[in-house]
Backbone as JSON, one array per atom type, in Angstrom:
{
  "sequence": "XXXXXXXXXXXXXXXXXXXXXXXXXXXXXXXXXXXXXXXXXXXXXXXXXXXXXXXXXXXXXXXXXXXXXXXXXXXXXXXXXXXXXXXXXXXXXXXXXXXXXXXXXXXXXXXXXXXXXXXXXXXXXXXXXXXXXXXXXXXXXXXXXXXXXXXXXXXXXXXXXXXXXXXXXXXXXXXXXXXXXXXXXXXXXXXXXXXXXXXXXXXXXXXXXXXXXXXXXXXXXXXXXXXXXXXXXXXXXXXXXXXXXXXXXXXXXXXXXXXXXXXXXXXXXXXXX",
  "N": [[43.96, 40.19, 177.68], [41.96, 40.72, 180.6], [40.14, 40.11, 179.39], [36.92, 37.44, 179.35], [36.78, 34.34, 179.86], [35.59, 31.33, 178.43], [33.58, 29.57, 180.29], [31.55, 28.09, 182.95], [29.4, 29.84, 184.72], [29.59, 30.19, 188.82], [27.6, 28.27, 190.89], [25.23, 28.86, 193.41], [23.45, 28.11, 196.86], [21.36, 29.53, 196.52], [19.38, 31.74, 194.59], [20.81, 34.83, 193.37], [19.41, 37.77, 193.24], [20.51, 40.78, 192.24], [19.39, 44.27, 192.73], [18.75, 47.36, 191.78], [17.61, 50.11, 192.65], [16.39, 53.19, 191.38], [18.24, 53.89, 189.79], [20.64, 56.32, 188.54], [22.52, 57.09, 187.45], [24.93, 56.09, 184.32], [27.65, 55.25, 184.7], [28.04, 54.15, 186.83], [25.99, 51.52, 186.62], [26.99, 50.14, 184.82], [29.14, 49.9, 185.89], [28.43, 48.42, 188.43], [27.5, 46.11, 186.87], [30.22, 45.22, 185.67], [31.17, 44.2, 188.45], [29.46, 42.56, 189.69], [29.87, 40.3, 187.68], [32.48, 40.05, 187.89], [32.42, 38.69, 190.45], [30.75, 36.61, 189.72], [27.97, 36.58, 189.42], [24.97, 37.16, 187.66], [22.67, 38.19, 187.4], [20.62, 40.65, 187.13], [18.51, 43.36, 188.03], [16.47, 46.05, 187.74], [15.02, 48.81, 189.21], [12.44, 51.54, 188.12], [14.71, 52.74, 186.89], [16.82, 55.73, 185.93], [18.7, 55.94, 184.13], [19.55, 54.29, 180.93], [19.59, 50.62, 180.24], [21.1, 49.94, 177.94], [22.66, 52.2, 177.31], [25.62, 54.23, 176.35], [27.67, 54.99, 177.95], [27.39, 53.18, 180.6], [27.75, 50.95, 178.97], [30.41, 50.85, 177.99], [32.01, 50.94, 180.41], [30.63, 49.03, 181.38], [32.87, 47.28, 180.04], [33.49, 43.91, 178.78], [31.52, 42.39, 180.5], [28.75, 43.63, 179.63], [26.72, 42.1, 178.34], [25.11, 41.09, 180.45], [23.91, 43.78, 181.18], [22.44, 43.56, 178.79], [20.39, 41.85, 179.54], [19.26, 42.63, 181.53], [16.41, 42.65, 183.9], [13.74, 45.03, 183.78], [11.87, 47.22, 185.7], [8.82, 48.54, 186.9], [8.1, 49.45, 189.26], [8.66, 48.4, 192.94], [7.27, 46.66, 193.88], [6.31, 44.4, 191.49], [8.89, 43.79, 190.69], [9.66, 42.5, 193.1], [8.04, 40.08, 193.16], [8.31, 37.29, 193.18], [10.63, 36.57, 194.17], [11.55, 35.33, 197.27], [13.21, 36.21, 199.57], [13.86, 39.34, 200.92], [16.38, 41.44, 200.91], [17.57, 44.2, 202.4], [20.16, 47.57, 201.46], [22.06, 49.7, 203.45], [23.47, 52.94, 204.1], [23.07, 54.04, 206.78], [23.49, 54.3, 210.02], [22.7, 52.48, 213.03], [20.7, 53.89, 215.42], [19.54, 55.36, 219.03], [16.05, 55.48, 219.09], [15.44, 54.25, 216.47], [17.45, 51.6, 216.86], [16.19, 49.16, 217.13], [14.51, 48.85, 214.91], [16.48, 49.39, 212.38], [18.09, 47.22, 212.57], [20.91, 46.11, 211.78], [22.64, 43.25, 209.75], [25.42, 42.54, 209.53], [28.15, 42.66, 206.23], [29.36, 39.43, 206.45], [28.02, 38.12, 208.37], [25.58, 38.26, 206.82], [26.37, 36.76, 205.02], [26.55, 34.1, 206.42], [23.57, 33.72, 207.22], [22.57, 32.91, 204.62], [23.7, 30.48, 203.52], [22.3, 28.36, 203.78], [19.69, 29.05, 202.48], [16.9, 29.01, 199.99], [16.14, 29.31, 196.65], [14.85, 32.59, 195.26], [16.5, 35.63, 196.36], [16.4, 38.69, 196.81], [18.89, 41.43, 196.44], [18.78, 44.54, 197.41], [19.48, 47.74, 196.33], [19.95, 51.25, 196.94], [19.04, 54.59, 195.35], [21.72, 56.29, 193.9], [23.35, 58.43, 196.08], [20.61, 58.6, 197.44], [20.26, 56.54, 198.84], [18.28, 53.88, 200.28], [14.87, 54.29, 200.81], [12.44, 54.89, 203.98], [10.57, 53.43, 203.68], [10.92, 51.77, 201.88], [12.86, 50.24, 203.1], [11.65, 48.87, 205.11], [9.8, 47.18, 203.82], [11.84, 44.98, 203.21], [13.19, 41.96, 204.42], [15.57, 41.57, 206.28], [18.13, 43.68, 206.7], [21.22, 44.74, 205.73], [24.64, 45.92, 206.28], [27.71, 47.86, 205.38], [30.58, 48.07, 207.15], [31.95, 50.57, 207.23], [34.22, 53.21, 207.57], [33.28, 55.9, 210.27], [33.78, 58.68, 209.74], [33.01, 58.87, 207.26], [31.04, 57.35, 206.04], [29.55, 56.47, 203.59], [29.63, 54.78, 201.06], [30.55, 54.47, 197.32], [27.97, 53.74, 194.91], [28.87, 51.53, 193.22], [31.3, 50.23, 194.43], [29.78, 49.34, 197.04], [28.26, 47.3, 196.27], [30.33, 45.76, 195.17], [31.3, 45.0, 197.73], [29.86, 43.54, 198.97], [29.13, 41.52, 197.27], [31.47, 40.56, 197.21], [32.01, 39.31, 199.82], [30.2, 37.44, 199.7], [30.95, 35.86, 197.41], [33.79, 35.21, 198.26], [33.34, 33.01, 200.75], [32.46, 30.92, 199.11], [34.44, 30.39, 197.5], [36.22, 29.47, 199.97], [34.87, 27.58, 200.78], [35.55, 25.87, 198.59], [33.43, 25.68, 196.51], [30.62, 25.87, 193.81], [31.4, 25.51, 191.69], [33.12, 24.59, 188.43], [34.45, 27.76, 187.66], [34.89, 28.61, 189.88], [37.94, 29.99, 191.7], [40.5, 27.51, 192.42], [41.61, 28.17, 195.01], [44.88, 27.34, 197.6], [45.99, 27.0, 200.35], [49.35, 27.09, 201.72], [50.81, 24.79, 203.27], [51.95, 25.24, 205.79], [54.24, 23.37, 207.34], [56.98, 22.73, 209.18], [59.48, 20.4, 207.69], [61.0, 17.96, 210.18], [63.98, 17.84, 210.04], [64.91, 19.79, 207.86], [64.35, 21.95, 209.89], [65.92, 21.34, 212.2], [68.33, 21.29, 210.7], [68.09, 24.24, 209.52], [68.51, 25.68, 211.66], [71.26, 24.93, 212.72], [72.31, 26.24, 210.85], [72.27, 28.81, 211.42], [72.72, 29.11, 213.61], [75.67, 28.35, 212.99], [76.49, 30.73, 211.83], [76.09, 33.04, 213.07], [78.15, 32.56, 215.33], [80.12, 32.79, 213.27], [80.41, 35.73, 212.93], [82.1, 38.81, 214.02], [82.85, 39.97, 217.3], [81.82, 39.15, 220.49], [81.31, 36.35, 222.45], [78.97, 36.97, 223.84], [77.45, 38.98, 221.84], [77.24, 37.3, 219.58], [75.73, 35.4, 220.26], [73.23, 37.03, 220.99], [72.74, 37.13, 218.16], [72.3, 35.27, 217.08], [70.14, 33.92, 218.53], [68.03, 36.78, 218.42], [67.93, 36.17, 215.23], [67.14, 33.33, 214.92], [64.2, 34.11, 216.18], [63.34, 35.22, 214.67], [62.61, 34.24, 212.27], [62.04, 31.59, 212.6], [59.39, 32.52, 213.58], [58.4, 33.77, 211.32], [57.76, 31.35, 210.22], [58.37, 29.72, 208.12], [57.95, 27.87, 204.94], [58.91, 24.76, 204.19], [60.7, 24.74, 201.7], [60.94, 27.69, 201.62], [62.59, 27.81, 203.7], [64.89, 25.96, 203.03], [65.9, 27.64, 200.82], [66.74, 30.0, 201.98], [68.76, 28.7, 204.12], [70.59, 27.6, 202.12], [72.03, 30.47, 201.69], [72.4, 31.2, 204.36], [74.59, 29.35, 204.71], [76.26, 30.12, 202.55], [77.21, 33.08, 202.93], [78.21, 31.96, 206.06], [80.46, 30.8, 204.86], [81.55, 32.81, 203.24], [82.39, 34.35, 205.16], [84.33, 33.0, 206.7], [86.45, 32.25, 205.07], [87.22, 34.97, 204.34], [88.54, 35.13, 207.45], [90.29, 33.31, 207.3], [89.65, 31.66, 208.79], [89.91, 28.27, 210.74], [87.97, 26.35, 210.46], [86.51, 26.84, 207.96], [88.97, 25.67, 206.49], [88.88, 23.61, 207.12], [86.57, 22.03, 205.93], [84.77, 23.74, 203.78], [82.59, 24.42, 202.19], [81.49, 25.88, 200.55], [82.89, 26.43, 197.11], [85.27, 29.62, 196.94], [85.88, 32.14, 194.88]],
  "CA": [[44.05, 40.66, 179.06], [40.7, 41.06, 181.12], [38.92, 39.03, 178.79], [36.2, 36.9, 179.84], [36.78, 33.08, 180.2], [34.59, 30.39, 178.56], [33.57, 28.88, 181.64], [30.38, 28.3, 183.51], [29.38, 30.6, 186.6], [29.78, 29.52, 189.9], [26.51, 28.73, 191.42], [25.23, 29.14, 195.04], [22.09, 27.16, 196.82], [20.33, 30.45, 196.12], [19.42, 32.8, 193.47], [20.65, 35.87, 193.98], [19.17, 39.08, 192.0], [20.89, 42.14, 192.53], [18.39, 45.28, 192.45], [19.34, 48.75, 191.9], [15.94, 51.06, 192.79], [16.33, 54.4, 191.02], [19.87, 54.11, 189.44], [20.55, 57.41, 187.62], [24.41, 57.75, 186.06], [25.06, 55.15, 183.84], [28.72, 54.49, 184.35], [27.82, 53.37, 188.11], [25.53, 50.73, 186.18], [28.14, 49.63, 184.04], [30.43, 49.33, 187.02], [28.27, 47.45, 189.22], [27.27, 45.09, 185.98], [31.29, 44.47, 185.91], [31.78, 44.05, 189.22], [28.84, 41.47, 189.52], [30.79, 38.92, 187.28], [33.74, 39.54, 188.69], [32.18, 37.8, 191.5], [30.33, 35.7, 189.64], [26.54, 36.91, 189.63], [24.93, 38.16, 186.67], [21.25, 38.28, 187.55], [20.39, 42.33, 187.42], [17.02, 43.41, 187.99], [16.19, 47.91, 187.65], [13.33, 49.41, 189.53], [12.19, 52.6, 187.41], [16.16, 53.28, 186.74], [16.81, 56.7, 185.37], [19.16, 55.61, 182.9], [19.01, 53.03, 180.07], [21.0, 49.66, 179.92], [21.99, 50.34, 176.54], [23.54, 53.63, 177.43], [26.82, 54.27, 175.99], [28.7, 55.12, 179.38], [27.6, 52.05, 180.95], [28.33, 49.85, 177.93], [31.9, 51.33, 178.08], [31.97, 50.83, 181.55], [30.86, 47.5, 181.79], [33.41, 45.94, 179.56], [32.77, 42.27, 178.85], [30.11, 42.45, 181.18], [27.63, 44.05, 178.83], [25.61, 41.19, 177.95], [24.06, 41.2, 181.89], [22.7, 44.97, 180.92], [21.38, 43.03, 177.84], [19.8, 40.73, 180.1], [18.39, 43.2, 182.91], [14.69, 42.82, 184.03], [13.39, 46.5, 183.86], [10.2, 46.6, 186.42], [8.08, 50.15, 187.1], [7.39, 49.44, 190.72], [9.56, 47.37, 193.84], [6.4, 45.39, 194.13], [6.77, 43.91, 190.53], [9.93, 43.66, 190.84], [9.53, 41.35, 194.57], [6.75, 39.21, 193.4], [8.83, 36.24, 192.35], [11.59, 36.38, 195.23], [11.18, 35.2, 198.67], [13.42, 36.92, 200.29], [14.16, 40.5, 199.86], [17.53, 42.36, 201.32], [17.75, 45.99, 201.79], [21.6, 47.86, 202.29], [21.58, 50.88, 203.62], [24.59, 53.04, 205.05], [22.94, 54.73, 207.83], [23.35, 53.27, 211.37], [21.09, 51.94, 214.09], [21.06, 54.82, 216.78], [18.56, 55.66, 219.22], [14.57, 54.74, 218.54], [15.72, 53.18, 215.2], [17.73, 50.83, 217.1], [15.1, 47.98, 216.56], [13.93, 49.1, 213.16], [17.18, 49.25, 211.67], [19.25, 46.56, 213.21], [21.75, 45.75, 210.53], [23.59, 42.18, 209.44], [27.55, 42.6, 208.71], [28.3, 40.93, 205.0], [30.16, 38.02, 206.78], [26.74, 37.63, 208.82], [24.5, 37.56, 206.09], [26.41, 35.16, 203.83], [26.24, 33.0, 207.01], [22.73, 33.62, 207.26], [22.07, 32.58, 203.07], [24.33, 29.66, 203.34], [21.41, 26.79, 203.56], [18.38, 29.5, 201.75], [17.03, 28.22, 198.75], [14.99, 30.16, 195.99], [15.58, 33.61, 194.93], [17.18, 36.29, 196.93], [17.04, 40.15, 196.13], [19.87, 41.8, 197.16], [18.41, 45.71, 197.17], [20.28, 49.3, 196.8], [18.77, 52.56, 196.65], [19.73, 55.3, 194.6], [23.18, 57.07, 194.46], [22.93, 60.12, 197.17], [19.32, 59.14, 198.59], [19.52, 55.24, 199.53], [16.58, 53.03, 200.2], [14.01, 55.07, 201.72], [12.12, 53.99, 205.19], [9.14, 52.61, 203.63], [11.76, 50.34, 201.14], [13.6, 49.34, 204.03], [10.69, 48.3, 206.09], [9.16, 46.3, 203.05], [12.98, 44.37, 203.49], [13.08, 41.12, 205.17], [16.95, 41.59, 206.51], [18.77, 44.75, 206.42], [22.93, 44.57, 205.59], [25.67, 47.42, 205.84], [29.23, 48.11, 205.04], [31.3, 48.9, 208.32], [32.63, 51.57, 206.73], [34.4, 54.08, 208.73], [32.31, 56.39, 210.81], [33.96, 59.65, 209.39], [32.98, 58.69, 206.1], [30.51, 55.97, 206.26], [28.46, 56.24, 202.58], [30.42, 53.81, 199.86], [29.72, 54.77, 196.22], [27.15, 52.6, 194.9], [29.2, 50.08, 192.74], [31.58, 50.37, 195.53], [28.84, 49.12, 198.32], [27.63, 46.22, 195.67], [31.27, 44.85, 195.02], [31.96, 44.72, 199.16], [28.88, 42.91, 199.68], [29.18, 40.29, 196.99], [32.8, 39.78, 197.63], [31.9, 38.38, 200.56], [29.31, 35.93, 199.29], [31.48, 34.6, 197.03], [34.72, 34.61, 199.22], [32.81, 31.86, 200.85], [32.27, 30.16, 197.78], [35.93, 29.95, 197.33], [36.63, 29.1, 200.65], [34.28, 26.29, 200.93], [35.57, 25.12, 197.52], [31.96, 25.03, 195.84], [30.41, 27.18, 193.33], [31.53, 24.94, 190.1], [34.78, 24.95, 187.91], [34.54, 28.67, 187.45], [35.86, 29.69, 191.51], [39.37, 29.62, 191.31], [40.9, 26.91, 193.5], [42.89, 28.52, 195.75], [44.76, 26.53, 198.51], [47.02, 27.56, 201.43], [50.51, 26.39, 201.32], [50.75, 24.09, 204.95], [53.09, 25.81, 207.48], [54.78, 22.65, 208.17], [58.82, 22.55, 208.53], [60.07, 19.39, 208.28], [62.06, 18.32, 211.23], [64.96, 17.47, 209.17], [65.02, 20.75, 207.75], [64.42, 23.0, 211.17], [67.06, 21.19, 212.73], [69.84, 22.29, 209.74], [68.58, 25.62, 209.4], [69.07, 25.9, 212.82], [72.32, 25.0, 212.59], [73.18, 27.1, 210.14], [71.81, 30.03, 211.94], [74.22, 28.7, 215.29], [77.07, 28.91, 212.48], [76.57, 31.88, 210.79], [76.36, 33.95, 213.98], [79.68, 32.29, 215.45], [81.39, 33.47, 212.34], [80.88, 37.05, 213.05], [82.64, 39.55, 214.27], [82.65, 40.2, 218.41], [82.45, 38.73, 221.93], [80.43, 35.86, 222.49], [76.92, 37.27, 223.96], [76.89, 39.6, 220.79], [76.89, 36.08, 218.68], [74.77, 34.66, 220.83], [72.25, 37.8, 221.31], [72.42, 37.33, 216.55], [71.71, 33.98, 217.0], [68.61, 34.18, 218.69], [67.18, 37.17, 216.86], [68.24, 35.32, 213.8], [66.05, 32.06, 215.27], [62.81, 34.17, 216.65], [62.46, 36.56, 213.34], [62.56, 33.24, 210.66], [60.92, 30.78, 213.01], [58.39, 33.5, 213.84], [57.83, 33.43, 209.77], [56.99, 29.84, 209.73], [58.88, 29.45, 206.61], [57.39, 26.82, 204.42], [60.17, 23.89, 203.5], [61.27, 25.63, 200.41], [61.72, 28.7, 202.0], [64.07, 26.98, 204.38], [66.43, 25.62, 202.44], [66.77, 29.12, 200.11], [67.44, 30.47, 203.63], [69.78, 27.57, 204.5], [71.59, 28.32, 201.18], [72.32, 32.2, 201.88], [73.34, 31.22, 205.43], [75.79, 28.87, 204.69], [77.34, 30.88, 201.39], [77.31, 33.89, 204.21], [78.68, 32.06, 207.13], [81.68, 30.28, 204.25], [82.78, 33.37, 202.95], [83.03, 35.41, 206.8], [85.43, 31.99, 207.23], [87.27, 32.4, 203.98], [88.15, 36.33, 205.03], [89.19, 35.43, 208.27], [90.84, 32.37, 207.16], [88.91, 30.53, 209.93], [90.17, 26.8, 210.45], [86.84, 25.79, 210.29], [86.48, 26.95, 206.14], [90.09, 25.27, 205.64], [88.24, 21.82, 207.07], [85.34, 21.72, 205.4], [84.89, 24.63, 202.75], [81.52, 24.16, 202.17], [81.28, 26.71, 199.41], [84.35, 27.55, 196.62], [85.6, 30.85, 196.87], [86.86, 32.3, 193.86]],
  "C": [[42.69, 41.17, 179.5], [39.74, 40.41, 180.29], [38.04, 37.93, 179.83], [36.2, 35.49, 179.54], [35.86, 32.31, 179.51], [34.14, 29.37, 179.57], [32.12, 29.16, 182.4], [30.24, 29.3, 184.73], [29.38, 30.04, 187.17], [28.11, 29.8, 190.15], [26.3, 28.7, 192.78], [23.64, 28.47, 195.63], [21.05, 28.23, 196.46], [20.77, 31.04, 194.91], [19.84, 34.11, 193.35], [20.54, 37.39, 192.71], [19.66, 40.47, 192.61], [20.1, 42.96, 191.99], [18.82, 46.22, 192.69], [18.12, 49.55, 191.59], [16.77, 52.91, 192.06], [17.77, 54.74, 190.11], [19.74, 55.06, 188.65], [21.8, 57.9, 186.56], [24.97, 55.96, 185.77], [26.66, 54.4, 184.06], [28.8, 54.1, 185.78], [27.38, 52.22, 187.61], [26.39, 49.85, 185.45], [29.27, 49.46, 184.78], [30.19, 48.01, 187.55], [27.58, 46.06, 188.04], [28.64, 44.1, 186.04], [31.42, 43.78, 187.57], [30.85, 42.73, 189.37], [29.43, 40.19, 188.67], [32.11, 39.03, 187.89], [33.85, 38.5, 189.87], [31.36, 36.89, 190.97], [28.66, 35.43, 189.41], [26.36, 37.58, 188.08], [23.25, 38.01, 186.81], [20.8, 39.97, 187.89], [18.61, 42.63, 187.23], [17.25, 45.43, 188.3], [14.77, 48.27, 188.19], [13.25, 51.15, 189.05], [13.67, 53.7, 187.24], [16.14, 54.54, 185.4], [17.89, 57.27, 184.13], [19.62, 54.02, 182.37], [20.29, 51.93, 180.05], [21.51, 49.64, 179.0], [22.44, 51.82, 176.45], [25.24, 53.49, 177.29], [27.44, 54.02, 176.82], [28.74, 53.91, 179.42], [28.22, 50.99, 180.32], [29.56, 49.83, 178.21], [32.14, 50.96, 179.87], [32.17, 49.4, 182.64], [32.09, 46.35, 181.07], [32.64, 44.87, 179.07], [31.59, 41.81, 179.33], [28.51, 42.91, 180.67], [26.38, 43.76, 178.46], [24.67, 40.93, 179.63], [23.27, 42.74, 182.09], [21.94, 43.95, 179.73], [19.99, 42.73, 178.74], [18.87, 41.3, 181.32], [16.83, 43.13, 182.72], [14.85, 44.56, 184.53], [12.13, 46.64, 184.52], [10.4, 48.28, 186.81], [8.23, 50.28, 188.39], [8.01, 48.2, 191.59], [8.68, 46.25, 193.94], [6.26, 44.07, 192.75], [7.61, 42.93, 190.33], [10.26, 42.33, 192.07], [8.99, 40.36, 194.23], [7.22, 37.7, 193.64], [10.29, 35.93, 193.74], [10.87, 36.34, 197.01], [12.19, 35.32, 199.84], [14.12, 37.98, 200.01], [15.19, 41.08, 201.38], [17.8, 43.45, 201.39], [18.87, 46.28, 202.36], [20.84, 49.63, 202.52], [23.1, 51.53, 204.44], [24.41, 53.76, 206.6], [22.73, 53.86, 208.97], [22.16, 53.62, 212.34], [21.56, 52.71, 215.25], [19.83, 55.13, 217.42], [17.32, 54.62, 219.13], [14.87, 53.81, 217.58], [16.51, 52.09, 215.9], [17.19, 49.32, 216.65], [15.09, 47.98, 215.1], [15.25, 48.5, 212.18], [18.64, 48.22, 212.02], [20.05, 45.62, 212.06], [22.73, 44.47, 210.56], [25.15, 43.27, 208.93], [27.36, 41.87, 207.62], [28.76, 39.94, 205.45], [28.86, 37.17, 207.24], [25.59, 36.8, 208.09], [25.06, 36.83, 205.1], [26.46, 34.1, 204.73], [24.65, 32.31, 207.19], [21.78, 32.68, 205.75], [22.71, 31.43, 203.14], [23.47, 28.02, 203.09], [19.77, 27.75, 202.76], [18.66, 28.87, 200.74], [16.26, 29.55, 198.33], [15.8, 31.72, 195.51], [15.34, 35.16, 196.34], [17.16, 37.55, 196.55], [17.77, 40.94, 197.04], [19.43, 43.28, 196.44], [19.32, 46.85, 197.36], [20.11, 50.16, 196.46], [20.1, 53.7, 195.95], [20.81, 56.03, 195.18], [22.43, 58.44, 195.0], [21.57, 59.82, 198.09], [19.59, 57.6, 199.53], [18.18, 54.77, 199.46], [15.97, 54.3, 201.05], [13.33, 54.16, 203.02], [10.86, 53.46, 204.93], [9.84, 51.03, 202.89], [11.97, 49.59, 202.52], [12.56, 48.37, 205.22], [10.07, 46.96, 205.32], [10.16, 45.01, 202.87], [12.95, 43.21, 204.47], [14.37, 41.15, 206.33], [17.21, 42.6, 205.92], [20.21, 44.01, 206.22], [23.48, 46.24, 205.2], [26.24, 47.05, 206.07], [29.8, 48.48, 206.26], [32.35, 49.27, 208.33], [33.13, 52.4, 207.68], [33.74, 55.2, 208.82], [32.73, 57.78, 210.4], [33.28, 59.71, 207.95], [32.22, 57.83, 205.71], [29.79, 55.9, 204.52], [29.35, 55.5, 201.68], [29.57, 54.51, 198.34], [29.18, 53.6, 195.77], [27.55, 51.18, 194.21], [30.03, 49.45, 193.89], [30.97, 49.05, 196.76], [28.53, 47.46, 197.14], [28.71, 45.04, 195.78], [32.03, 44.88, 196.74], [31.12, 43.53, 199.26], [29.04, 41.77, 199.2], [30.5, 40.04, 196.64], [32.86, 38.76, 198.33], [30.91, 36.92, 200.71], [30.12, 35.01, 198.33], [32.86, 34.52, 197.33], [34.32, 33.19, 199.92], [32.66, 31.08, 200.25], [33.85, 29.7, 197.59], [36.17, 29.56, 198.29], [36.29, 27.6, 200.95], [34.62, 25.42, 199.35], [34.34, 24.58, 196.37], [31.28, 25.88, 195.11], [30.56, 26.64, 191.74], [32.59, 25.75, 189.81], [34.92, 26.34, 187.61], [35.29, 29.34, 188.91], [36.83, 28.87, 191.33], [39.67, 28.41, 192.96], [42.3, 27.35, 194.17], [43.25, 28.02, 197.56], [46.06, 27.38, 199.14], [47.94, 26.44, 201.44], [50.35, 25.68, 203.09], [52.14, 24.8, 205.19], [53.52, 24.53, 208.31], [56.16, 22.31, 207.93], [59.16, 21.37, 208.84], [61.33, 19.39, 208.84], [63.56, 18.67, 211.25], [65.66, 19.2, 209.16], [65.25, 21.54, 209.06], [65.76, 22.56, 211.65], [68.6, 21.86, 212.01], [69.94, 23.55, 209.95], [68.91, 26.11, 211.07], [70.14, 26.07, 213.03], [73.06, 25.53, 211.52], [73.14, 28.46, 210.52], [72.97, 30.12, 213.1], [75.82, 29.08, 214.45], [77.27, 30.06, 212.02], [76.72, 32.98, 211.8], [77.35, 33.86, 215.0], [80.63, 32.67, 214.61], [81.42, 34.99, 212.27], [81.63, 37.4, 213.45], [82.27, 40.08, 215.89], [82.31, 38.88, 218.95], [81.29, 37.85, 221.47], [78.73, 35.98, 222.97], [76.38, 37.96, 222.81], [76.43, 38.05, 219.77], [75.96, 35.63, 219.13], [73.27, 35.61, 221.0], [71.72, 37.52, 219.25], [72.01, 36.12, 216.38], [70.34, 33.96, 217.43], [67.85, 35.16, 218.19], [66.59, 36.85, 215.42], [66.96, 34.23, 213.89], [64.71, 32.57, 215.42], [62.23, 34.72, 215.32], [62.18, 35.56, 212.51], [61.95, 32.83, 211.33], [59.54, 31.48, 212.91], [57.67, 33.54, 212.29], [57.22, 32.12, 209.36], [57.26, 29.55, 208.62], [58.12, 27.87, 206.15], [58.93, 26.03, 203.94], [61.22, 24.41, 202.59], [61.98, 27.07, 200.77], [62.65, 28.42, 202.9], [65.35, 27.19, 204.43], [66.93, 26.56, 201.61], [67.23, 29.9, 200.98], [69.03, 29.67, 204.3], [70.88, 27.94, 203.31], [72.39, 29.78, 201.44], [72.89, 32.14, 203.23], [74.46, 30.61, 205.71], [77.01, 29.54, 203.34], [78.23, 32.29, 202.44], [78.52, 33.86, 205.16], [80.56, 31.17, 206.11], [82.29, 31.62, 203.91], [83.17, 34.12, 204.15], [84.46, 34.25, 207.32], [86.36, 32.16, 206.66], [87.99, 33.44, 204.58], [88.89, 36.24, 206.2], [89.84, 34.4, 208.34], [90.77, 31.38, 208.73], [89.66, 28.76, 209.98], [88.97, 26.06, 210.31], [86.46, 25.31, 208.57], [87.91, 26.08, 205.99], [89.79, 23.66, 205.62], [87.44, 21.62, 206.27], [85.14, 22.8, 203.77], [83.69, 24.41, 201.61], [81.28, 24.53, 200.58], [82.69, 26.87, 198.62], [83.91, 28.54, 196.48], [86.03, 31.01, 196.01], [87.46, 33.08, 193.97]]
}
């Protein structure tokens, strides 16, 4: 259970290096290490991080994931760290108000995985330390800003938190567009189409089942149409239908049975025992 798959990563037309500038409590590191494969990324890069990838916590932390602390580039200085990527990402949770308007005019994640969708090359996806953030010289050195639109009472995300929103949504896309290699799960939407066949029965089992009640005809007729807008309104898939169609005709046989209906003595759809 939670084990890790033999299976290739999904890849993406870019590279993307996740960078964590100043990281200081290790079992954040060991979060956002897991959470990075969960989605599929394992490229970690540390700018003068204030605790070690072989730190217990994190280890424990990361699970399975462990071997991407193995694997972290450890760089002194953001410039180091940049040399090699051509385009650099800074998040940040503070909004664009005022003067900063310009300065800090922030992508949505949906935005900027529209924006990465044809980049090539490598990508650093930047996030400044827990409690301070990027600072305004980082963020300036940033080609593209991105934030969380978090709610405004509460706007700061904790930092694994803020990592696993962002690259959810990069590789939601990946799954959606079906591409990414045998590792993104193929997941397909069932079609919302009732055949006619079908609609027409359950229909008519809905018309019978609310004639076999109990009261005047507009009450049947007011349970009939409820009955019709609340299921249609569901868009039942085929299958669900006919397990519908079942339950309305067992339903509308035994309300016939009890009231020894002539209808159940013709037909008798269902035995009663």
């Amino acid at each position: 259970m939670g084990d890790r798959l033999d299976l290739p990563l999904p890849h993406s037309p870019y590279d993307l290096q996740v960078v964590l500038e100043g990281i200081s409590h290790p079992g954040n590191l060991g979060a956002v290490s897991r959470t990075m494969l969960n989605m599929g990324y394992s490229s970690l890069r540390l700018i003068a991080p204030e605790c070690k990838p072989d730190d217990e916590i994190a280890r424990n932390r990361a699970k399975h994931s462990g071997w991407l602390l193995s694997e972290a580039q450890v760089h002194d200085d953001w410039d180091s760290c940049m040399e090699d990527c051509n385009l650099v990402i800074g998040t940040s949770g503070k909004r664009e108000v005022g003067s900063k308007v310009m300065f800090r005019h922030f992508l949505l994640p949906w935005q900027l995985e529209e924006k990465l969708r044809e980049h090539k090359g490598k990508v650093a996806l930047v996030f400044g330390e827990e409690g301070k953030g990027l600072s305004t010289e980082q963020l300036q050195a940033c080609d593209l800003l991105v934030t969380i639109p978090s709610w405004e009472g509460y706007p700061i995300c904790n930092l694994s938190h803020s990592v696993a929103h962002i690259l959810y949504e990069l590789h939601r896309a990946r799954v959606i567009a079906g591409t990414g290699g045998a590792g993104v799960p193929n997941v397909l939407e069932m079609e919302r189409e009732l055949n006619p066949e079908v609609r027409r029965v359950l229909k008519q089992s809905i018309a019978e089942f609310s004639a076999s009640i109990e009261g005047d005809e507009i009450r049947k007729q007011q349970i009939n149409n409820t009955l019709e807008r609340v299921i249609m309104r569901g868009m039942p898939l085929d299958v669900e239908a006919q397990q519908l169609l079942s339950v309305l005709v067992e339903a509308t046989t035994a309300m016939q049975h009890l009231s020894e209906d002539d209808e159940w003595r013709r037909q008798r759809r269902r035995r009663i025992e």
